[in-house]
N, C-alpha and C positions, 0 to 999 in steps of 0.2 A: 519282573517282580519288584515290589515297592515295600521297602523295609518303612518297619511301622518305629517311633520312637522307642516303643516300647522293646522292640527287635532289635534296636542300635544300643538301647543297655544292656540288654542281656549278651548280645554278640561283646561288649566291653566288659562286662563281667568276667565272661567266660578268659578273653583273652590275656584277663590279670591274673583268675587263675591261673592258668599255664605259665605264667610268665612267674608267677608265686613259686610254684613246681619246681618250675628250671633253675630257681634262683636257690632255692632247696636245696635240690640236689648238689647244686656248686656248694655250695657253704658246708655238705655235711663232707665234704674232700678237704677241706680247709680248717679244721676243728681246730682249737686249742688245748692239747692233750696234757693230764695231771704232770708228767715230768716236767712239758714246759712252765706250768706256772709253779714248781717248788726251782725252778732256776732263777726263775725272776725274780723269785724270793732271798735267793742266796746270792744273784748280782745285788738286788741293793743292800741288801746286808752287807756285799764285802765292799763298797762304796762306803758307805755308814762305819764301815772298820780303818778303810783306808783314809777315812775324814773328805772324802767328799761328800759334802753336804747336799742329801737328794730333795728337795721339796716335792717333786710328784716321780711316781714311780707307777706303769700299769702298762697290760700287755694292750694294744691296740690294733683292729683288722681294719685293714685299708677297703675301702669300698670299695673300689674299681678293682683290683688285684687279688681281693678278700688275701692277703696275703700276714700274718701278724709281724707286730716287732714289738720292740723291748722300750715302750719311751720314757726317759729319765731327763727331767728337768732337773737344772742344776745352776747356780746361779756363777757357774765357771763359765759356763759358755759365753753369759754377758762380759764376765770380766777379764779371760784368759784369751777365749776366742774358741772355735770350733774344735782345730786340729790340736793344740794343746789338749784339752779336756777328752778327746779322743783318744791322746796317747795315757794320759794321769788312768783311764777306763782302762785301757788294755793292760796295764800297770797291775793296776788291782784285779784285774779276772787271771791273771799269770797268778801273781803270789798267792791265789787262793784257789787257785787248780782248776777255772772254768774257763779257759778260754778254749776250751776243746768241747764244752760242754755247748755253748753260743756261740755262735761265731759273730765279728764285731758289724756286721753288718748287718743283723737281724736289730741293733741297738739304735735308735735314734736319742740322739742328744740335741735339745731344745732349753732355751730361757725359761724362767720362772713365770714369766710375761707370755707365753706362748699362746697364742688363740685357743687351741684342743684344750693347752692347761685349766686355761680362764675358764670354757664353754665346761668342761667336766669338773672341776668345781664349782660351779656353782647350785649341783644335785648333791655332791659327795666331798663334803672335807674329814680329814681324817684329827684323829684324835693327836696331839705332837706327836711325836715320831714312830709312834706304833704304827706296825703291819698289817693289814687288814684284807680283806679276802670279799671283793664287791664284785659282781658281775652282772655287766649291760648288755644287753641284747635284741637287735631290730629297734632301733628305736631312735626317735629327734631329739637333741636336747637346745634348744633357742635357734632353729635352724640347722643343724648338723646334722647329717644323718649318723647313727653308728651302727653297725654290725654287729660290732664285738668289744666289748672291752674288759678287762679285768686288772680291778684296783686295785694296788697294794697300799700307796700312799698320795695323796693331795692337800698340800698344805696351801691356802692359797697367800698371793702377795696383798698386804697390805699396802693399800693408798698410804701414802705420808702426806700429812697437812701441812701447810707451806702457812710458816707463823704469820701472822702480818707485822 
């Protein structure tokens, strides 16, 4: 039997359906359920209380693991360093009663400068420091794929001009 071109697309069609299906299916076991995004909402709230200064804030699902976290840009991590600003986080979700609510490893802490930062603002900057409630889905933005995202805050970094 002698498949026709026209045979070889349909047989790829079919086969992206199924594969659309199965990918379906995984994503609808991995959802981002309302409690979690009023958590994410009250982690950077209590950051913003405790004066760490958040520039982007939003829940993100990892492609390969479809798995969510908490990513908080913050411009400590350039300056304190990783594990610092990890403890100053666990600091603030203790004194405001949530670290029972997230646990610290569902949170990624990244630069201001961070590629995802950069790649998702440049669809979505947010208003100063207001919270806000965006949500991305299946989608490329300049090459990225994303699954999932949900934005509370993106402030992005200004370029500085170098006087002459």
């Amino acid at each position: 039997m002698v498949l026709t071109r026209s045979d070889l697309q349909e047989l790829t069609r079919t086969r992206l359906r199924e594969a659309r299906a199965l990918r379906s299916a995984h994503l609808d076991t991995q959802i981002l359920v309302d409690t979690e995004v009023v958590i994410g909402r009250r982690v950077i709230e209590a950051l913003d209380d405790s004066n760490i200064h958040v520039s982007a804030g939003f829940w993100f699902q990892d492609a390969e693991s479809y798995e969510w976290r908490l990513v908080i840009a913050t411009r400590l991590v350039s300056s304190e360093g990783p594990k610092k600003t990890y403890k100053a986080v666990q600091t603030a979700l203790r004194r405001h009663k949530l670290s029972e609510d997230i646990p610290l490893w569902r949170i990624s802490l990244v630069g201001p400068k961070h590629p995802l930062v950069s790649v998702l603002s440049s669809v979505f900057v947010s208003k100063g420091m207001d919270l806000g409630n965006v949500r991305l889905d299946h989608c490329v933005i300049k090459g990225v794929p994303v699954e999932g995202a949900h934005i509370y805050r993106l402030i992005p970094v200004r370029s500085r001009r170098r006087s002459k």
